[in-house]
Backbone bond lengths (Angstrom), bond angles and torsions (degrees), N, CA, C in turn:
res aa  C-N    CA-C-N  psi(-1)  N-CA   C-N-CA  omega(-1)  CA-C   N-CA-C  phi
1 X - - - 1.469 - - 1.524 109.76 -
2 X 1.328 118.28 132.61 1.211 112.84 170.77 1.736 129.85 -101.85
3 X 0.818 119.69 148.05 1.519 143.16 172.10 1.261 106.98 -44.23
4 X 1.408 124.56 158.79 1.959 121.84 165.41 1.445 90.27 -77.93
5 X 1.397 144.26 -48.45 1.032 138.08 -155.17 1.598 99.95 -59.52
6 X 1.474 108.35 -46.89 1.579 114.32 -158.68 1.629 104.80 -70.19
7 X 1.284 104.85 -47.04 1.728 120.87 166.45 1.726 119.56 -44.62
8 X 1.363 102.49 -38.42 1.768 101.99 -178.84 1.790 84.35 -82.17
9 X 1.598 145.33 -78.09 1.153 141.27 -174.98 1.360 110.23 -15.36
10 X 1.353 122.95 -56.41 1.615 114.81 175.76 1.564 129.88 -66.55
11 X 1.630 109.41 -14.52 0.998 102.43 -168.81 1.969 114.63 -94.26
12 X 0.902 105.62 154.72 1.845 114.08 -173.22 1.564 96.48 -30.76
13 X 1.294 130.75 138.74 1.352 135.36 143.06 1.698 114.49 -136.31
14 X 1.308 93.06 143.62 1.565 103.88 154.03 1.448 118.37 -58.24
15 X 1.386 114.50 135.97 1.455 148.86 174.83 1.299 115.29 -142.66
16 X 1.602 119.61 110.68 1.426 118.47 169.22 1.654 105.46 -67.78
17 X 1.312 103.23 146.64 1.543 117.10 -172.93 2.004 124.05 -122.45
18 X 1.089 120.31 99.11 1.207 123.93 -163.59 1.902 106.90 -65.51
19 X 0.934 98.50 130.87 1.730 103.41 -159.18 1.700 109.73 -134.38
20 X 1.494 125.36 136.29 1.354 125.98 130.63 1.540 116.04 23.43
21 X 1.366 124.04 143.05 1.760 110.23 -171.28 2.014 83.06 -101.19
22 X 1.587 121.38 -18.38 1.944 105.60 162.88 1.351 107.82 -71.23
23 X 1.188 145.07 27.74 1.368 126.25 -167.64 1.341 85.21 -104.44
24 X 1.906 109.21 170.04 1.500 125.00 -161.82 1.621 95.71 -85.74
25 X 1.467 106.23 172.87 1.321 113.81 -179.23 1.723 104.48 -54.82
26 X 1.081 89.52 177.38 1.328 172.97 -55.92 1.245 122.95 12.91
27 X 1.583 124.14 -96.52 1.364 105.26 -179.29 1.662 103.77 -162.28
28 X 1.561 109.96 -148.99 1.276 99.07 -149.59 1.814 82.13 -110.74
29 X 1.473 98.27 164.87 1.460 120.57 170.70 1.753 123.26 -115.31
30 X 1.404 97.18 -39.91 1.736 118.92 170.25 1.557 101.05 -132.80
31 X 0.966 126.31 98.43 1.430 120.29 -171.85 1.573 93.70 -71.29
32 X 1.756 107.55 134.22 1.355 130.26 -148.25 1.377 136.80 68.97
33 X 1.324 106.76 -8.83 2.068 104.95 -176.74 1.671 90.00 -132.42
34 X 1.404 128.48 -42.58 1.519 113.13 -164.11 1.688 102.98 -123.86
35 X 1.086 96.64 147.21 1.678 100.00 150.72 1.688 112.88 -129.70
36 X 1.350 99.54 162.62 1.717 99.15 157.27 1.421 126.21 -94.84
37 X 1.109 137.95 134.33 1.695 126.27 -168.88 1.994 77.22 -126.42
38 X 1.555 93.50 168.05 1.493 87.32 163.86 1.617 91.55 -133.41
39 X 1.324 110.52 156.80 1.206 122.03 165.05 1.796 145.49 -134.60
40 X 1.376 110.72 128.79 1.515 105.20 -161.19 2.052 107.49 -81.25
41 X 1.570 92.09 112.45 1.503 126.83 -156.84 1.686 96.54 -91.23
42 X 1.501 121.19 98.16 1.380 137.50 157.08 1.549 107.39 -85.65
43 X 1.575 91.39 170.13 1.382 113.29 -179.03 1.827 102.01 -53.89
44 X 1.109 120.19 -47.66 1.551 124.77 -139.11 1.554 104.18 -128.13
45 X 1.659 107.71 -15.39 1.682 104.11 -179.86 1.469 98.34 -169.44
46 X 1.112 117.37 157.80 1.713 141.31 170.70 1.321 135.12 -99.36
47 X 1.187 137.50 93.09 1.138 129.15 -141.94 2.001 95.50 -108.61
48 X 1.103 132.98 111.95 1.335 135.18 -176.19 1.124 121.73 -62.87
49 X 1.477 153.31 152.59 1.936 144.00 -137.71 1.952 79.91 -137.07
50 X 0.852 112.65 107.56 1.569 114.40 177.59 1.486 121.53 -101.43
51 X 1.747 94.48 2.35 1.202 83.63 172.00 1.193 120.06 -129.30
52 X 1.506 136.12 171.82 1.401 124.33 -165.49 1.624 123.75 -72.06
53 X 1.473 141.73 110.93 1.240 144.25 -159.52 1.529 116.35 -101.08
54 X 1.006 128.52 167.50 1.495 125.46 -162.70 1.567 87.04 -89.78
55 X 1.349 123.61 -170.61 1.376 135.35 -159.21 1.724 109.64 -101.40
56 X 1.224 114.81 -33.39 1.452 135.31 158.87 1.420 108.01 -47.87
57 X 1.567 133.82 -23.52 1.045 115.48 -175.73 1.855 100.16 -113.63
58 X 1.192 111.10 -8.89 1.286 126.08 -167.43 2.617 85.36 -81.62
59 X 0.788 92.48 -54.52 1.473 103.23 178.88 1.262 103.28 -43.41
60 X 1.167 107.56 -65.97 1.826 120.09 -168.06 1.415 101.94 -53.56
61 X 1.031 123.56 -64.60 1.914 143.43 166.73 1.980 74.32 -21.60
62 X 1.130 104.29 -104.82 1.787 115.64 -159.58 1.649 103.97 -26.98
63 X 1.449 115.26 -65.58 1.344 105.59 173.42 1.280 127.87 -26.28
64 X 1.444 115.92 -62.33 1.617 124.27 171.42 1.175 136.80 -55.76
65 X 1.555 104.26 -6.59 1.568 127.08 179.82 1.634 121.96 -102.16
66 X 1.753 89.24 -29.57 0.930 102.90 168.66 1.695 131.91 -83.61
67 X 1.223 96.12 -14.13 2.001 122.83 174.99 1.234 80.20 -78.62
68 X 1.344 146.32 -80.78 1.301 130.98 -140.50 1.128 122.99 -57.69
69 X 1.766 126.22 -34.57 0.825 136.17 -129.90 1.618 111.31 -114.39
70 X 1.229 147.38 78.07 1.540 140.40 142.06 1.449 164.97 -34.36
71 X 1.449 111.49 114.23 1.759 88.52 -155.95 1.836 97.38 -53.45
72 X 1.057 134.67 -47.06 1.505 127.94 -169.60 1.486 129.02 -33.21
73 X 1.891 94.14 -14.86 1.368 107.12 -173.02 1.668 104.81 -98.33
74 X 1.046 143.44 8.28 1.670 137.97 132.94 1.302 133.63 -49.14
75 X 1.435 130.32 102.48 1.153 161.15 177.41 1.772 98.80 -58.54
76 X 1.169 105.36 114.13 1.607 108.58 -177.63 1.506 102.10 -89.41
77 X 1.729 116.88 168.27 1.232 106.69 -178.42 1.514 105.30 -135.86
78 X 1.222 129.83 113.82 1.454 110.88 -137.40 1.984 88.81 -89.94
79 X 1.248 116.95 -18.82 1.710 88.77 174.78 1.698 106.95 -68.27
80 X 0.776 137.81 -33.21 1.658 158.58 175.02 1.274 124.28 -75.58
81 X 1.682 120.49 46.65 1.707 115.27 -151.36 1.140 102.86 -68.66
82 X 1.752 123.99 -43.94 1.588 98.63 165.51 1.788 155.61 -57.98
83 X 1.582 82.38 -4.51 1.546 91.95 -165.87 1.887 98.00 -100.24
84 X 1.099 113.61 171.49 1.490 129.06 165.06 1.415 127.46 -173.90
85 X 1.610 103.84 155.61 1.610 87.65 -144.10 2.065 98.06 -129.53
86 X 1.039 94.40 148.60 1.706 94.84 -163.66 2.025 100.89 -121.60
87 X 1.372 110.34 121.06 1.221 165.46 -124.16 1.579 109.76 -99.11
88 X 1.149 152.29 88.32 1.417 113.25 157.34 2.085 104.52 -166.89
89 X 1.065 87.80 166.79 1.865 101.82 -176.27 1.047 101.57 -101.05
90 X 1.580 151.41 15.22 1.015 137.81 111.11 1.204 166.67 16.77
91 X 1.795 111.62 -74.21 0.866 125.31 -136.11 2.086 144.24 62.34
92 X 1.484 84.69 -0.80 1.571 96.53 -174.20 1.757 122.53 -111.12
93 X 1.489 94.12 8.37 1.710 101.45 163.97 1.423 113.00 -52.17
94 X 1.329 108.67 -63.36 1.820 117.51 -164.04 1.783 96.75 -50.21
95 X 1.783 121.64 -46.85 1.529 117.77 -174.06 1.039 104.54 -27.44
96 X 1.726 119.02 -58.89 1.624 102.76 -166.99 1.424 136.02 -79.70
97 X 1.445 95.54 46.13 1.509 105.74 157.83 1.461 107.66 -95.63
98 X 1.150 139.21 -3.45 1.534 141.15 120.24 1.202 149.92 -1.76
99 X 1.706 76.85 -56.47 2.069 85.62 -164.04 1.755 94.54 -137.73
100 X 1.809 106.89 34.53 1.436 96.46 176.21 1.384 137.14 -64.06
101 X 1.583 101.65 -15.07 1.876 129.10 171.44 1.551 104.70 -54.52
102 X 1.394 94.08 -46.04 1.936 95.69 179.73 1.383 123.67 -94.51
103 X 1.444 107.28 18.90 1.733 116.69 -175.23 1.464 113.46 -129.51
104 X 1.627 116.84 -8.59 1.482 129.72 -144.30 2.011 96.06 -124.98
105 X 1.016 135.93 56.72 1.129 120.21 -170.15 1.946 111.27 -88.20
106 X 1.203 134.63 161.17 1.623 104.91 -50.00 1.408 110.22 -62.75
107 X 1.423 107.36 -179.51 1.413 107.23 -161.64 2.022 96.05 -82.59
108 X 1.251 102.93 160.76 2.017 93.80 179.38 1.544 102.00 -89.42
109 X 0.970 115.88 171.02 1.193 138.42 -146.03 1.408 95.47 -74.85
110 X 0.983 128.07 -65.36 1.676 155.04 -173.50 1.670 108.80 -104.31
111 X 1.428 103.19 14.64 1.602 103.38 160.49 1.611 107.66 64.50
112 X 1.377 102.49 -178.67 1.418 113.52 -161.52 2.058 106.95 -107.44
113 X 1.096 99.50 131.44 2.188 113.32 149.82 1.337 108.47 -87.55
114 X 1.316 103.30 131.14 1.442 129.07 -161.15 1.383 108.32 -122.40
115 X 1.485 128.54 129.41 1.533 107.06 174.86 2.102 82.36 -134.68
116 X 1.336 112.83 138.08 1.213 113.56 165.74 1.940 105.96 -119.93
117 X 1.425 105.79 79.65 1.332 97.13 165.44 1.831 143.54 -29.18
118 X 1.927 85.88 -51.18 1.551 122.76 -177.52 1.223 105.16 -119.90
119 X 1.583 105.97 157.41 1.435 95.38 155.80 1.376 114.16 -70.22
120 X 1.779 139.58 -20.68 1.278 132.10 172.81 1.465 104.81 -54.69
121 X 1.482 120.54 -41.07 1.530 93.71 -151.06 2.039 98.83 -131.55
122 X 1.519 91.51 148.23 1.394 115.05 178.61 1.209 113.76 -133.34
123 X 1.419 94.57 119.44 1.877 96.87 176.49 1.968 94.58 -116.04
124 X 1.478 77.03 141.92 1.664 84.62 169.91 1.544 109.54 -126.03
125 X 1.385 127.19 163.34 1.437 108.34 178.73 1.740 90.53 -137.34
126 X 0.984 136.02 158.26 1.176 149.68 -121.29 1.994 99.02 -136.18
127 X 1.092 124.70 122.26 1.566 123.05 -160.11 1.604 93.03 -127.94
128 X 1.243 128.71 75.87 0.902 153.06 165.46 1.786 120.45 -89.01
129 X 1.293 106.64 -31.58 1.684 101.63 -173.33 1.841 82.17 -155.58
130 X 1.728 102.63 158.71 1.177 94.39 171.49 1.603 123.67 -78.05
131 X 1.326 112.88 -2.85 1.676 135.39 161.90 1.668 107.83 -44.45
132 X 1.571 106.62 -21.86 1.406 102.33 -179.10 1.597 119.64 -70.74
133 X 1.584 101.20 -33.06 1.169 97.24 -167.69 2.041 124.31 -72.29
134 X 1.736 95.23 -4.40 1.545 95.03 158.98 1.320 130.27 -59.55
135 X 1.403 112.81 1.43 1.336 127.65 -179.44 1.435 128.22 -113.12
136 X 1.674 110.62 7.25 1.063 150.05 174.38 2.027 115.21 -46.72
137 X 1.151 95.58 -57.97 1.681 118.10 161.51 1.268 106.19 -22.62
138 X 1.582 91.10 -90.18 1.286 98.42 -159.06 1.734 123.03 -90.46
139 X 1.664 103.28 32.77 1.174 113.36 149.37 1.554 128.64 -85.20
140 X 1.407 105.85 -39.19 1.593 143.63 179.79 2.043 96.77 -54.59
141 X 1.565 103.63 -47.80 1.387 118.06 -177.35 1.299 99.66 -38.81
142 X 2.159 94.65 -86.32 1.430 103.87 -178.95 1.658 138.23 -28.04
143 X 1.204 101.46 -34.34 1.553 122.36 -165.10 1.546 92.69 -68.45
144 X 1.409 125.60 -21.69 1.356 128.13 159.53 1.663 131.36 -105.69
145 X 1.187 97.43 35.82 1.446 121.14 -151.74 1.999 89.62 -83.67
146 X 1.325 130.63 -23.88 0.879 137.09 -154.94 1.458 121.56 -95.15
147 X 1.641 112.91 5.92 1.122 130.65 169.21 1.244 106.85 -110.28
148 X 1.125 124.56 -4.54 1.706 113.54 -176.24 1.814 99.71 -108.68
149 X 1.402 132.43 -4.73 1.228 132.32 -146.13 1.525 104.50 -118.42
150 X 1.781 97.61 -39.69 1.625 117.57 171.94 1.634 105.29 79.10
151 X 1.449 103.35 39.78 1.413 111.87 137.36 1.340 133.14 -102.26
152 X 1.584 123.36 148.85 1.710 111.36 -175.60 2.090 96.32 -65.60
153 X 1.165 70.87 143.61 1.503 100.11 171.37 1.209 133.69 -49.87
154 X 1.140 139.81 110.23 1.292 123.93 -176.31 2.131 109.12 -94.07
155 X 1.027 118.02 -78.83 1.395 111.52 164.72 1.742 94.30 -144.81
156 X 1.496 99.67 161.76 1.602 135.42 163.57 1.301 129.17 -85.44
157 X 1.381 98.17 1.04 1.492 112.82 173.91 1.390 111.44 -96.94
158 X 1.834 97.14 176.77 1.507 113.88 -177.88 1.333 100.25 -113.81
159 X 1.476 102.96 162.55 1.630 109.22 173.36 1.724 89.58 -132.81
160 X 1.203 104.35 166.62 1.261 142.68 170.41 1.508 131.47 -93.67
161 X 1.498 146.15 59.72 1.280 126.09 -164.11 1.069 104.71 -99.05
162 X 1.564 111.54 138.93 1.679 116.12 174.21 1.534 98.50 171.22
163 X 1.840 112.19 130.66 0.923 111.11 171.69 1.671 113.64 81.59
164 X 1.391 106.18 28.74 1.257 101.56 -169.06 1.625 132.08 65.18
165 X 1.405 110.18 -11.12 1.550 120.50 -178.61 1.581 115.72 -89.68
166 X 1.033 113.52 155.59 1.739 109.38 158.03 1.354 101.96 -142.14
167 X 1.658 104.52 138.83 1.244 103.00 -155.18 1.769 97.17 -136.98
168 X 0.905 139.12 167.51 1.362 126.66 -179.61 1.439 113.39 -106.86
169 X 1.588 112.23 150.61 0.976 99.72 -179.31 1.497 96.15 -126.01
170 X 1.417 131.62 129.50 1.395 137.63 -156.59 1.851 98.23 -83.13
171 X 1.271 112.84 121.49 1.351 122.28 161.21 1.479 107.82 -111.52
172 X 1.884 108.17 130.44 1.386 117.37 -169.49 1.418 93.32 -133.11
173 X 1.370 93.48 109.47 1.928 102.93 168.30 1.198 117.35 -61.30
174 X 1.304 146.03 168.85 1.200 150.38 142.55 1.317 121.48 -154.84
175 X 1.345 123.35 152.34 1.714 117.69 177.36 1.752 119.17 -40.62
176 X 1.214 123.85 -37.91 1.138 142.84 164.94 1.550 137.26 -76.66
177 X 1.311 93.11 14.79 2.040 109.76 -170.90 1.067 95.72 120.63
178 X 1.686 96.60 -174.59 1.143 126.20 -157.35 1.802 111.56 -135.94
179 X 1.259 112.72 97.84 1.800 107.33 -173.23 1.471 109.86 -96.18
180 X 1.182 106.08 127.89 1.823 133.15 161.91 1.333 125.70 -67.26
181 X 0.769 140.09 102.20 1.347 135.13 -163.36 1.948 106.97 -128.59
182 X 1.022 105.93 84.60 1.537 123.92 179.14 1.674 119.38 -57.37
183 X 1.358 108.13 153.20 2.239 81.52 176.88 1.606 84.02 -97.49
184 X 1.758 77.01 -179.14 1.719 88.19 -159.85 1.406 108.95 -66.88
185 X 1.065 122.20 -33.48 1.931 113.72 172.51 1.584 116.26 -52.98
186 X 1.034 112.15 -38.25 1.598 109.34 173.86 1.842 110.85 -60.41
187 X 1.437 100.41 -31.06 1.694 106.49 167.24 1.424 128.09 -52.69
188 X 1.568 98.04 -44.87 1.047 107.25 -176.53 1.595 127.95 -89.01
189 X 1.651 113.72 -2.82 0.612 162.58 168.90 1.591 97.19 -48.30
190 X 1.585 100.30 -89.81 1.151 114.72 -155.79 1.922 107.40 -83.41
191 X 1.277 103.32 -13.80 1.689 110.40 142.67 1.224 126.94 -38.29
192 X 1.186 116.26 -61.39 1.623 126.14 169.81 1.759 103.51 -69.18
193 X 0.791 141.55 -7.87 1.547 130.12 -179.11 1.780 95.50 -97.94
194 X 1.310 118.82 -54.21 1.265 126.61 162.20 1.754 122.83 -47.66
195 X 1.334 119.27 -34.76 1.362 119.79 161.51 1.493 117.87 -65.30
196 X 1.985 121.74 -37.83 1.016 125.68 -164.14 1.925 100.30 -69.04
197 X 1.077 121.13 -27.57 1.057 139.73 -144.42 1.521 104.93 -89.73
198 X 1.388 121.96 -31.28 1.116 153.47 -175.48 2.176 100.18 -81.76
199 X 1.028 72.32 -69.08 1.879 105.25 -177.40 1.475 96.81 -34.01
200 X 1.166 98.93 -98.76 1.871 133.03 176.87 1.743 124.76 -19.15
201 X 1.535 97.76 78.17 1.652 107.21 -171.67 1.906 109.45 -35.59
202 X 1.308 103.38 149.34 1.746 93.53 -159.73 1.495 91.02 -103.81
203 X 1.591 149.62 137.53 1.489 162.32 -171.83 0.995 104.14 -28.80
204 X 1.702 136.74 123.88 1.699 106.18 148.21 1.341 123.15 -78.05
């Protein structure tokens, strides 16, 4: 016998879906690396909305993403104390680069680096001190995490959240490393975390 709870879970819902920058409308998120698609989410399959929807349904999509979704449900990573990484068979991990305001309490200072390999998986790392950015690596890693796991790929890039923006942050492989190349507000950004650091009398 099932539950109302278990009965609404089975039934079709909207889920906005973080996608490919060729994927069909809806629209864009990073114009060139992301879009948003939304998609109508059954028990057993997903059927994608390809075509463009009024904003009322674009809301409802977020609402339902946003019901699902809990900070309790971030997987910590203990070599990586700032970073944590969110989970699922889905396809609807990467969404919550969305609704990280309502998943991220408190928010860090200088906001969050984002790498969504998969749509299963999202790591964010947490920009709280400029101490964060020793943890920089093995965000850059993950963000390629999607060839070693043998899921299709979502991107190798970084994003930027803060301030309501997402902004890209260009990762360029090469035989010889790997260069980051941030936009300039994230510079300045992390200037001020580096000044605080300087600033900030240390406990006796």
């Amino acid at each position: 016998m099932q539950t109302p709870s278990m009965q609404r879970s089975a039934e079709p819902r909207l889920i906005p879906f973080i996608a490919r920058p060729d994927a069909p409308t809806p629209g864009d998120l990073v114009p060139g690396q992301l879009r948003v698609t939304l998609g109508l989410v059954g028990p057993d399959s997903t059927s994608i909305v390809d075509t463009p929807v009024p904003d009322s349904v674009h809301f409802a999509a977020m609402t339902n993403l946003r019901r699902e979704s809990r900070p309790n449900q971030w997987i910590s990573l203990p070599a990586t104390p700032r970073a944590k990484v969110w989970m699922t068979q889905d396809g609807t991990a990467a969404s919550r680069i969305l609704i990280l305001d309502h998943l991220w309490h408190p928010w860090p200072l200088a906001g969050l680096i984002v790498a969504l390999p998969t749509t299963d998986h999202l790591v964010a790392l947490a920009l709280d001190d400029i101490d964060a950015m020793e943890e920089l690596p093995a965000i850059v890693e993950a963000a390629a995490l999607a060839e070693t796991i043998g899921h299709p790929a979502l991107t190798d890039q970084l994003f930027w959240v803060h301030n309501g923006k997402f902004m890209h942050m260009r990762v360029g492989r090469r035989a010889d490393g790997v260069e980051v190349l941030p936009p300039p507000a994230f510079l300045e950004a992390a200037a001020q975390l580096a000044s605080m650091a300087l600033t900030i009398p240390a406990e006796s």
